[in-house]
N, C-alpha and C positions, 0 to 999 in steps of 0.2 A: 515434516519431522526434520529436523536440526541432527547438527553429529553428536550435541552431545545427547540429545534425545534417545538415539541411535543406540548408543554402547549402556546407557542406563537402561535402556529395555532388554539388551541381551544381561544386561544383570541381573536381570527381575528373571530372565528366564531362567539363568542358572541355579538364581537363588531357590525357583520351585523345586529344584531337583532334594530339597530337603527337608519338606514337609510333612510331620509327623515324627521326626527324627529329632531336631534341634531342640526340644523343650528342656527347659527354661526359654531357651536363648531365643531371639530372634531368626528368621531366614534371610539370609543374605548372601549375594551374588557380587563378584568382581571382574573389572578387565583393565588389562592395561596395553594402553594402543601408542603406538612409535612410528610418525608418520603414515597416520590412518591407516596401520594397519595393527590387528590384534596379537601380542605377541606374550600374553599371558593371560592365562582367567583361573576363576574356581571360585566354588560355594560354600558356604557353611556345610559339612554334612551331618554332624551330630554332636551334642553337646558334652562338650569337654577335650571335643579335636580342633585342631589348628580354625580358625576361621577364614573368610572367604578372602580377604588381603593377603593370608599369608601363604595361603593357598595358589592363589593371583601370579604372587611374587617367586613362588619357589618352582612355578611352571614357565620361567623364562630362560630359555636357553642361554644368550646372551646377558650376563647381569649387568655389562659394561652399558647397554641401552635405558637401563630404570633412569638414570638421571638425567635423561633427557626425552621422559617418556609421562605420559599422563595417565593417573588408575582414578577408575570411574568406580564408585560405590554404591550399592542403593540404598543404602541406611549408614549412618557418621560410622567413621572408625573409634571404636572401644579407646579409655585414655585409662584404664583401670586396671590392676591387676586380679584376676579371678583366675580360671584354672589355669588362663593363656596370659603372656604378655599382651600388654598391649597396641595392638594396630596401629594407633598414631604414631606411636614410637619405630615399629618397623619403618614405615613410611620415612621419617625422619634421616633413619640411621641407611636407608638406601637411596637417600637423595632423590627421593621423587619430590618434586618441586611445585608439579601441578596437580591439585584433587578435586575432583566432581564428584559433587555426594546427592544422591535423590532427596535425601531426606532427613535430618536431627533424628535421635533416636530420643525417647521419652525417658526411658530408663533414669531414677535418677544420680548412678552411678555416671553416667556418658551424661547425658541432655547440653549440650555445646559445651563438656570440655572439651573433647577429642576435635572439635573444629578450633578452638580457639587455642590451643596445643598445637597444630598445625601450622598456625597463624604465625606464631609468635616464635615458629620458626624459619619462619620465611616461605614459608608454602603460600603457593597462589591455591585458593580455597574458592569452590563457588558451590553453591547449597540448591534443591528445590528445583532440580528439575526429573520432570514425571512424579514432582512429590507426591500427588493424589494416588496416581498407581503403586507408587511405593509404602505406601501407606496403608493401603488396600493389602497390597500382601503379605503386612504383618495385621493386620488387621485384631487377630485375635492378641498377640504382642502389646499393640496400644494400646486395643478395650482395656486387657489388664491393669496395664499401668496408672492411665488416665481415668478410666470409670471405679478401677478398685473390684470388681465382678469378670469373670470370665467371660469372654466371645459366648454368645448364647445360639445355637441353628435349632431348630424344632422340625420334625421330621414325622411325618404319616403318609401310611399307604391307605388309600379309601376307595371303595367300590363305584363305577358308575351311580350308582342310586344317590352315595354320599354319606357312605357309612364306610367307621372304620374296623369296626369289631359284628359277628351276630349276637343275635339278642340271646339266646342261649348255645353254648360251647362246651361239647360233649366229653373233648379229651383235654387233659391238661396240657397244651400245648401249643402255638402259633396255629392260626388260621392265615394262611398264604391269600394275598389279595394279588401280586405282581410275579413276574416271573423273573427266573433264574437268572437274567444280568440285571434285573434291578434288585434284587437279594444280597448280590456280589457287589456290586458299587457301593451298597450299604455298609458290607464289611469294608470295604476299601476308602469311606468316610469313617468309619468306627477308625480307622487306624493311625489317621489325621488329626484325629481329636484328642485332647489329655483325659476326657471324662464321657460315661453313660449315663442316661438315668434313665429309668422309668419310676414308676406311681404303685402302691400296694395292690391294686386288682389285676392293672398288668400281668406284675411277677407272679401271682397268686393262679390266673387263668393259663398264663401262656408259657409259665416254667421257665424262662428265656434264660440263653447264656451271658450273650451280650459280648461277647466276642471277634474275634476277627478268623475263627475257623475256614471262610472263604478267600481269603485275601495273605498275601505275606506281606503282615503289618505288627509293630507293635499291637498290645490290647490297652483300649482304655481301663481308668479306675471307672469301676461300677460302682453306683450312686442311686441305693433305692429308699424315698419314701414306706416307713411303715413303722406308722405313728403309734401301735398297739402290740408292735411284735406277733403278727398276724401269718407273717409268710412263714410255710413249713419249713422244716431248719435242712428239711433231705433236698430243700430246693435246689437247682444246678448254681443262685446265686451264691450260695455258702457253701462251694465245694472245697474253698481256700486258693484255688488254680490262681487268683488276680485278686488283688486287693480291692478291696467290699467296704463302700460306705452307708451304713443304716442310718438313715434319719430316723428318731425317733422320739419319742415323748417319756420314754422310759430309759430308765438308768444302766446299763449293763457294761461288764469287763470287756474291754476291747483286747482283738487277739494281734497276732502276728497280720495276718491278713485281712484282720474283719473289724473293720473301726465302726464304734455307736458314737453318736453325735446325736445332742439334746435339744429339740428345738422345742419352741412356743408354739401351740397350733392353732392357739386364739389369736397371734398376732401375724403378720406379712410375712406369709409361708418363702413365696420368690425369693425376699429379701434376705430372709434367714439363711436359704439354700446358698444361695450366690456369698453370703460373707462363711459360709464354712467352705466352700470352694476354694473361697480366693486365701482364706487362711492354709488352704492344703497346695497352695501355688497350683491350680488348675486352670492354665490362662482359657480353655474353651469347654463346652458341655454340648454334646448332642442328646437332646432329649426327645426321644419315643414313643411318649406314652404314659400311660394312656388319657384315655379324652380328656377329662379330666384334670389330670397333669398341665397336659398343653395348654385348655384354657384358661387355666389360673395364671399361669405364664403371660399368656398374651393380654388379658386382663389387666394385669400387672404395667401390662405394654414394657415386661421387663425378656427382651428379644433382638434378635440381631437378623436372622436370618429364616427363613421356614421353607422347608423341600418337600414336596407335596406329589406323592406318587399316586394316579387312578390308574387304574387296573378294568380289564375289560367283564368281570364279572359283577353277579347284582347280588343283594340280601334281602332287598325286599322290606326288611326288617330290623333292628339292629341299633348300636350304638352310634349315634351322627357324628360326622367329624367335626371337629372344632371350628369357629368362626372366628374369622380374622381380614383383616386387611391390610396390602402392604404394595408396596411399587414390585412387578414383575420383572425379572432379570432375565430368566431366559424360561425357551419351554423347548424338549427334546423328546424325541421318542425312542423309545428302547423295545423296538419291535413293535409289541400291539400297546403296552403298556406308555404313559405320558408322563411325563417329569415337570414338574413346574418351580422355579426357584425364585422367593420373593426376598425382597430386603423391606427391614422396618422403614416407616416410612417419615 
């Protein structure tokens, strides 16, 4: 690893410190180093506050050191104005002279003006390093941008046997297959993400909130299938508590918190889903469920990620979990319970 490798991965690090928080925006991490050593840093922390440059800049004690000191970025500096000035221009007007950026931002407000902004002011500019890692951690950021559809993760918990539901379900409400820190992690991804979904029998069998009642996280927007207005209206999805999106095949007045959206059910359910998404700016979707759901999804092969909890109990019987293939990233265990995390492949 190289120096500047060095201070673009502590960018990357800072930058996570604000994920789940930034939406719209990208996450993004700063430093600025004065004879190798770091005399300023900061991240993005949430959308519509100062960003990670200026953050950077205004945690240096000594400001007489910026112009003759180097800030390392992992995504280009902003050349636009939106709710903040724009970063290329602080840069500029403090005489930082040298910029290391991980990575062009997609956007296409930024997409190399803010580098060529830079340029054209005399800034020594060099682009692309750890760009794959930097790229990676906006991940859901680019899909948006470049695919037009939200970051997609697919998520089940399934029994030993390899089922994810029993075949009959007594009470209106979740059947636990995993324990209590993989429950929490759950909410603790639910808080990361801009969107929920599940599928009409889901919501119908298991009542779900969808929530982050376990985790201090924002809540995503809930996003359910239910093509015939089937689910009871006393369900916990239509409490009002979070804004509510119904896919549906029928017409209805949309409220303060409860939006209908009209799809086609004869044509590319996925596709449908993902351009009403991307019209609500929901750059990611974790979707839940049920079987069904997911395999239409991965059929679709329209998918980004899938986390796949087993659980040390059996059904015997029951609903099978969905089938899929994809390159393994990691596997973890959370006491008796297993984590498996795939990327499309």
């Amino acid at each position: 690893m190289n120096i500047h490798e060095k201070y673009i991965k502590r960018c990357i690090e800072l930058a996570k410190n604000g994920l789940g928080a930034t939406y719209p925006n990208p996450l993004v991490g700063s430093v600025i180093v004065y004879k190798n050593k770091i005399i300023g840093e900061g991240w993005h922390q949430k959308a519509g506050a100062p960003h990670a440059e200026v953050n950077a800049v205004n945690s240096v004690k000594d400001e007489s050191l910026l112009n003759k000191s180097t800030i390392y970025v992992s995504l280009e500096p902003c050349s636009h104005f939106g709710k903040t000035p724009p970063c290329s221009d602080l840069i500029i007007v403090k005489g930082i002279k040298k910029v290391i950026i991980g990575t062009v931002d997609p956007f296409a407000e930024v997409a190399g003006r803010g580098i060529k902004k830079l340029m054209e002011a005399g800034c020594e500019v060099q682009v692309g390093i750890l760009e794959k890692e930097c790229q990676d951690l906006n991940k859901r950021f680019f899909t948006f941008h470049q695919k037009k559809h939200p970051y997609i993760i697919l998520k089940w918990a399934q029994t030993t046997d390899g089922f994810i539901a029993p075949k009959v379900q007594e009470k209106r409400e979740p059947v636990w297959i995993t324990n209590q820190y993989s429950k929490q992690l759950v909410h603790k991804w639910r808080s990361e993400e801009q969107a929920i979904l599940v599928g009409t029998n889901t919501a119908i069998a298991d009542n779900p909130k969808l929530n982050t009642r376990l985790w201090n996280g924002k809540n995503p927007v809930r996003v359910v299938i239910d093509k015939e207005l089937k689910i009871p209206q006393e369900s916990a999805l239509f409490d009002g508590s979070i804004k509510t999106i119904v896919l549906t095949e029928n017409v209805k007045n949309s409220g303060d918190n409860l939006i209908f959206e009209k799809l086609d059910f004869q044509q590319d359910l996925p596709k449908q889903i993902c351009e009403v998404l991307y019209r609500h700016n929901l750059q990611s979707v974790i979707i839940e469920g049920g079987a069904k759901t997911l395999q239409t999804f991965i059929d679709a092969n329209l998918w980004d990620e899938t986390r796949v909890f087993t659980g040390v109990s059996e059904f015997h019987e029951g609903i099978n979990a969905p089938k899929f293939s994809g390159i393994k990233l990691s596997e973890t265990n959370l006491e008796r319970d297993t984590l498996k995390i795939y990327k499309n492949d």
